[in-house]
C-alpha positions in Angstrom: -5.6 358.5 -5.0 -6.8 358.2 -1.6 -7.2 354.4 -0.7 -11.3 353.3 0.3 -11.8 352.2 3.5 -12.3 348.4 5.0 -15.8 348.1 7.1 -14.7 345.4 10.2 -18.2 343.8 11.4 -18.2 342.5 15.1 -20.8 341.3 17.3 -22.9 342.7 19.9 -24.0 339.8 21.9 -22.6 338.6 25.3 -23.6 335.4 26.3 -25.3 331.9 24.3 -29.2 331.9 24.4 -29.4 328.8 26.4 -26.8 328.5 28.8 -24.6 330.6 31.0 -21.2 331.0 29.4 -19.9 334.3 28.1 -19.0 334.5 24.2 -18.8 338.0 22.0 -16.5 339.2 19.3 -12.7 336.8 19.1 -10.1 339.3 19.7 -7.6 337.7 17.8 -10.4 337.6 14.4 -10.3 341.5 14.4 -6.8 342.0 15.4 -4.8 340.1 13.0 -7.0 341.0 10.2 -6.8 344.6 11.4 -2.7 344.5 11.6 -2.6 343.3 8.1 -4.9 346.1 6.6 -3.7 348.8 8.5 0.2 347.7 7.6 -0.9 347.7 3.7 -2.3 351.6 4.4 -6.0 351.1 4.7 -8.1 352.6 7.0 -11.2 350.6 9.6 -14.0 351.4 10.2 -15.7 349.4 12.9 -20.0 348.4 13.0 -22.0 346.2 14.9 -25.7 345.3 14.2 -26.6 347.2 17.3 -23.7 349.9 17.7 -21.8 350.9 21.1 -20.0 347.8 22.9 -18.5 344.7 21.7 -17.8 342.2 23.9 -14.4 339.9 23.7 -15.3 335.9 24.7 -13.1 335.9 27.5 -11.3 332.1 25.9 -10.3 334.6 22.8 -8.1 336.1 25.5 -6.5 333.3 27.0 -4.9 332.1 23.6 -4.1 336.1 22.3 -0.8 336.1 21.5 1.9 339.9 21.2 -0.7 341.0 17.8 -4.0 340.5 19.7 -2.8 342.3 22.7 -1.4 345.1 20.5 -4.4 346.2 19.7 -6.3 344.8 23.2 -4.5 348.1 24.1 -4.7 350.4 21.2 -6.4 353.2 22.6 -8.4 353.8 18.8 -9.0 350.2 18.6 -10.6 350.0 22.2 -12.8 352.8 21.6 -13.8 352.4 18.1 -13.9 348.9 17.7 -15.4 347.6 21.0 -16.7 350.3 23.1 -18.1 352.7 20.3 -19.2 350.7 17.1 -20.8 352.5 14.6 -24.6 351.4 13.6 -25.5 350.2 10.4 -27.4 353.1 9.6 -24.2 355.3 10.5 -22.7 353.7 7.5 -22.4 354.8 3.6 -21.2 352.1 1.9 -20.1 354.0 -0.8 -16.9 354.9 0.9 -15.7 351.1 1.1 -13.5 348.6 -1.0 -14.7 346.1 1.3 -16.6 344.4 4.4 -15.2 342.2 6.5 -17.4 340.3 8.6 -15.5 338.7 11.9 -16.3 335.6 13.9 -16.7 334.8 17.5 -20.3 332.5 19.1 -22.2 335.6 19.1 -22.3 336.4 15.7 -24.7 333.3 15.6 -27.4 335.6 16.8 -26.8 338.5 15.3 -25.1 338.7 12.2 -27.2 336.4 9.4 -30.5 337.8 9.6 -29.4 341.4 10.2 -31.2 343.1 7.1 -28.8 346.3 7.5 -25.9 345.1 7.3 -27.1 343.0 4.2 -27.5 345.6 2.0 -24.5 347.2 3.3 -22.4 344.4 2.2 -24.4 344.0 -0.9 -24.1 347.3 -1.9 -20.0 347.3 -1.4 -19.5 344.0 -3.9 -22.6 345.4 -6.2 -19.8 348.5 -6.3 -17.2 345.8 -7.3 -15.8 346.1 -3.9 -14.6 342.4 -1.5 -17.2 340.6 0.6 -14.9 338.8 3.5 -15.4 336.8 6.6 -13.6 334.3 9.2 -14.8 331.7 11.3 -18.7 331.8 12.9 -18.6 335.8 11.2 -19.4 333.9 7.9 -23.3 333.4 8.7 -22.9 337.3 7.7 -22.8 335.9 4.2 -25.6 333.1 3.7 -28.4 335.7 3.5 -27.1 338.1 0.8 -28.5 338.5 -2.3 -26.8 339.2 -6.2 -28.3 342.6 -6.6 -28.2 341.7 -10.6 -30.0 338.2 -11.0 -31.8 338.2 -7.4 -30.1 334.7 -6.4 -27.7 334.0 -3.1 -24.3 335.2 -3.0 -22.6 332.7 -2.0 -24.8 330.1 -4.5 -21.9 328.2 -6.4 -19.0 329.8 -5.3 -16.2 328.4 -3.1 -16.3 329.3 0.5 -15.0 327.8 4.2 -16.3 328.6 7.7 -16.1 327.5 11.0 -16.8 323.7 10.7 -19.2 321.0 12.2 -16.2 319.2 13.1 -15.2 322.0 15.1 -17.8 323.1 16.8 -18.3 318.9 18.1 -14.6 319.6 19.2 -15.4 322.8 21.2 -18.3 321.4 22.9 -20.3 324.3 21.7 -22.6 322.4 18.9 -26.0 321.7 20.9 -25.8 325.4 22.1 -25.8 327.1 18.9 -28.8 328.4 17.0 -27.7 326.6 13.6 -24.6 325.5 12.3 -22.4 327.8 10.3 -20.9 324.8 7.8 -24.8 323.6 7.5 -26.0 327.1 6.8 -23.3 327.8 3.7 -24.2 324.3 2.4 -28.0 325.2 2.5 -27.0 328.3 0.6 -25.8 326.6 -2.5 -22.0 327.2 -1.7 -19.3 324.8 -2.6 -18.0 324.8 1.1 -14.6 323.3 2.0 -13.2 322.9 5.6 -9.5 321.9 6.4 -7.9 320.5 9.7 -9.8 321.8 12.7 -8.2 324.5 13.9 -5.7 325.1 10.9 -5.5 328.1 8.3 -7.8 327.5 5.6 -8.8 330.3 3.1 -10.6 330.0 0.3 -11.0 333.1 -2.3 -13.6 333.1 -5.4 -13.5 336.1 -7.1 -15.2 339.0 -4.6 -15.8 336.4 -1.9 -13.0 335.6 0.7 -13.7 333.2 3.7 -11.4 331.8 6.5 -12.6 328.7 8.4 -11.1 329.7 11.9 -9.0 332.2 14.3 -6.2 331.1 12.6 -7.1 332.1 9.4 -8.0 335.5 9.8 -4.6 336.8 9.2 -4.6 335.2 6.0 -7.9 336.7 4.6 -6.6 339.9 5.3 -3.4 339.2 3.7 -5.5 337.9 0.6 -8.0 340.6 0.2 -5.0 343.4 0.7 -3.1 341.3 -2.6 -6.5 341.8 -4.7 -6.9 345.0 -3.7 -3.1 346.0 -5.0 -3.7 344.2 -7.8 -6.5 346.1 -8.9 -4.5 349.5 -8.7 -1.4 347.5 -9.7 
């Protein structure tokens, strides 16, 4: 049986609304995720709420380590994944076991209220399929909806994002939009945040979260074990 493919969701935006410094898409929450999948024999496809380029936050690159720039210079990966995203309306969601939504500042702007990629996702876990995220890529969950009783997604189950405690450390928290941790919370999720900047996954049923880079290896590591198990 030919093995569904795993949707990776990055961001299209540049730059944060307010002030002049560069963000976009954090290499490293694609590429280890992506290492992970593609090692267990799944295939990526890569989407964007707006299609075409994806930029990289430039301080994603300064702390990539021999995995990040792997795939920095996979010729696929470079075309697919940051110069030619797919749109959301490119995408059936039929052919995927899961979504995986990743993080970097500018999924702030354009990943929670993107009505697209919502039903996208909430098509794949209505299917049964994995609903997955890292870091700030999260905020791609607060908005969806249970197709069966109507109610939030994330309403009562355990997840972790990128934390207040870590966006006060970065220096980033007056130039965001919203806070992720605040926007699970006013969700009805049970959130849960670690050590700032230490691997932290949390996995409820469909739903798997990671609170930071560092833990985007491990979601993929997780959802790949619940995927085998289920044709185990």
């Amino acid at each position: 049986m030919t093995l569904k493919k795993i949707l990776v969701v990055l961001t299209n935006i540049e730059k944060y609304e307010t002030i002049n410094r560069a963000t976009g898409l954090w290499l490293g929450e694609a590429a280890q995720f992506v290492e992970v999948v593609k090692e267990a024999g799944y295939e990526t496809d890569y989407v964007s709420p707006a299609g075409g380029l994806v930029p990289i936050d430039p301080a994603s690159l300064t702390s990539a380590d021999d995995i990040d720039f792997k795939w920095y210079h996979d010729a696929d990966f470079k075309r697919h994944a940051l110069a030619e995203t797919l749109k959301p309306s490119d995408i059936n969601p039929e052919d995927y076991a899961a979504i995986y939504y990743t993080g970097g500042h500018g999924t702030m702007w354009d990943f929670k209220d993107n009505i697209e990629l919502q039903q996208i996702a909430e098509k794949i876990y209505e299917q049964n399929g994995y609903v997955t995220g890292v870091c700030h890529g999260v905020v791609g969950l607060v908005n969806l909806l249970d197709t069966q009783t109507g109610k939030r997604l994330i309403k009562g189950k355990k997840v972790t994002g990128f934390s207040n405690m870590e966006e006060k450390l970065n220096r980033t928290k007056k130039h965001v939009p919203f806070l992720a941790e605040d926007s699970l919370k006013e969700a009805g999720a049970k959130y849960k945040s670690k050590r700032p900047m230490k691997e932290h996954v949390r996995v409820d049923g469909q739903l798997i979260t990671g609170q930071n880079p560092p833990s985007a290896k491990k979601v993929g590591q997780e959802l790949v074990k619940a995927l085998k198990n289920r044709t185990s």
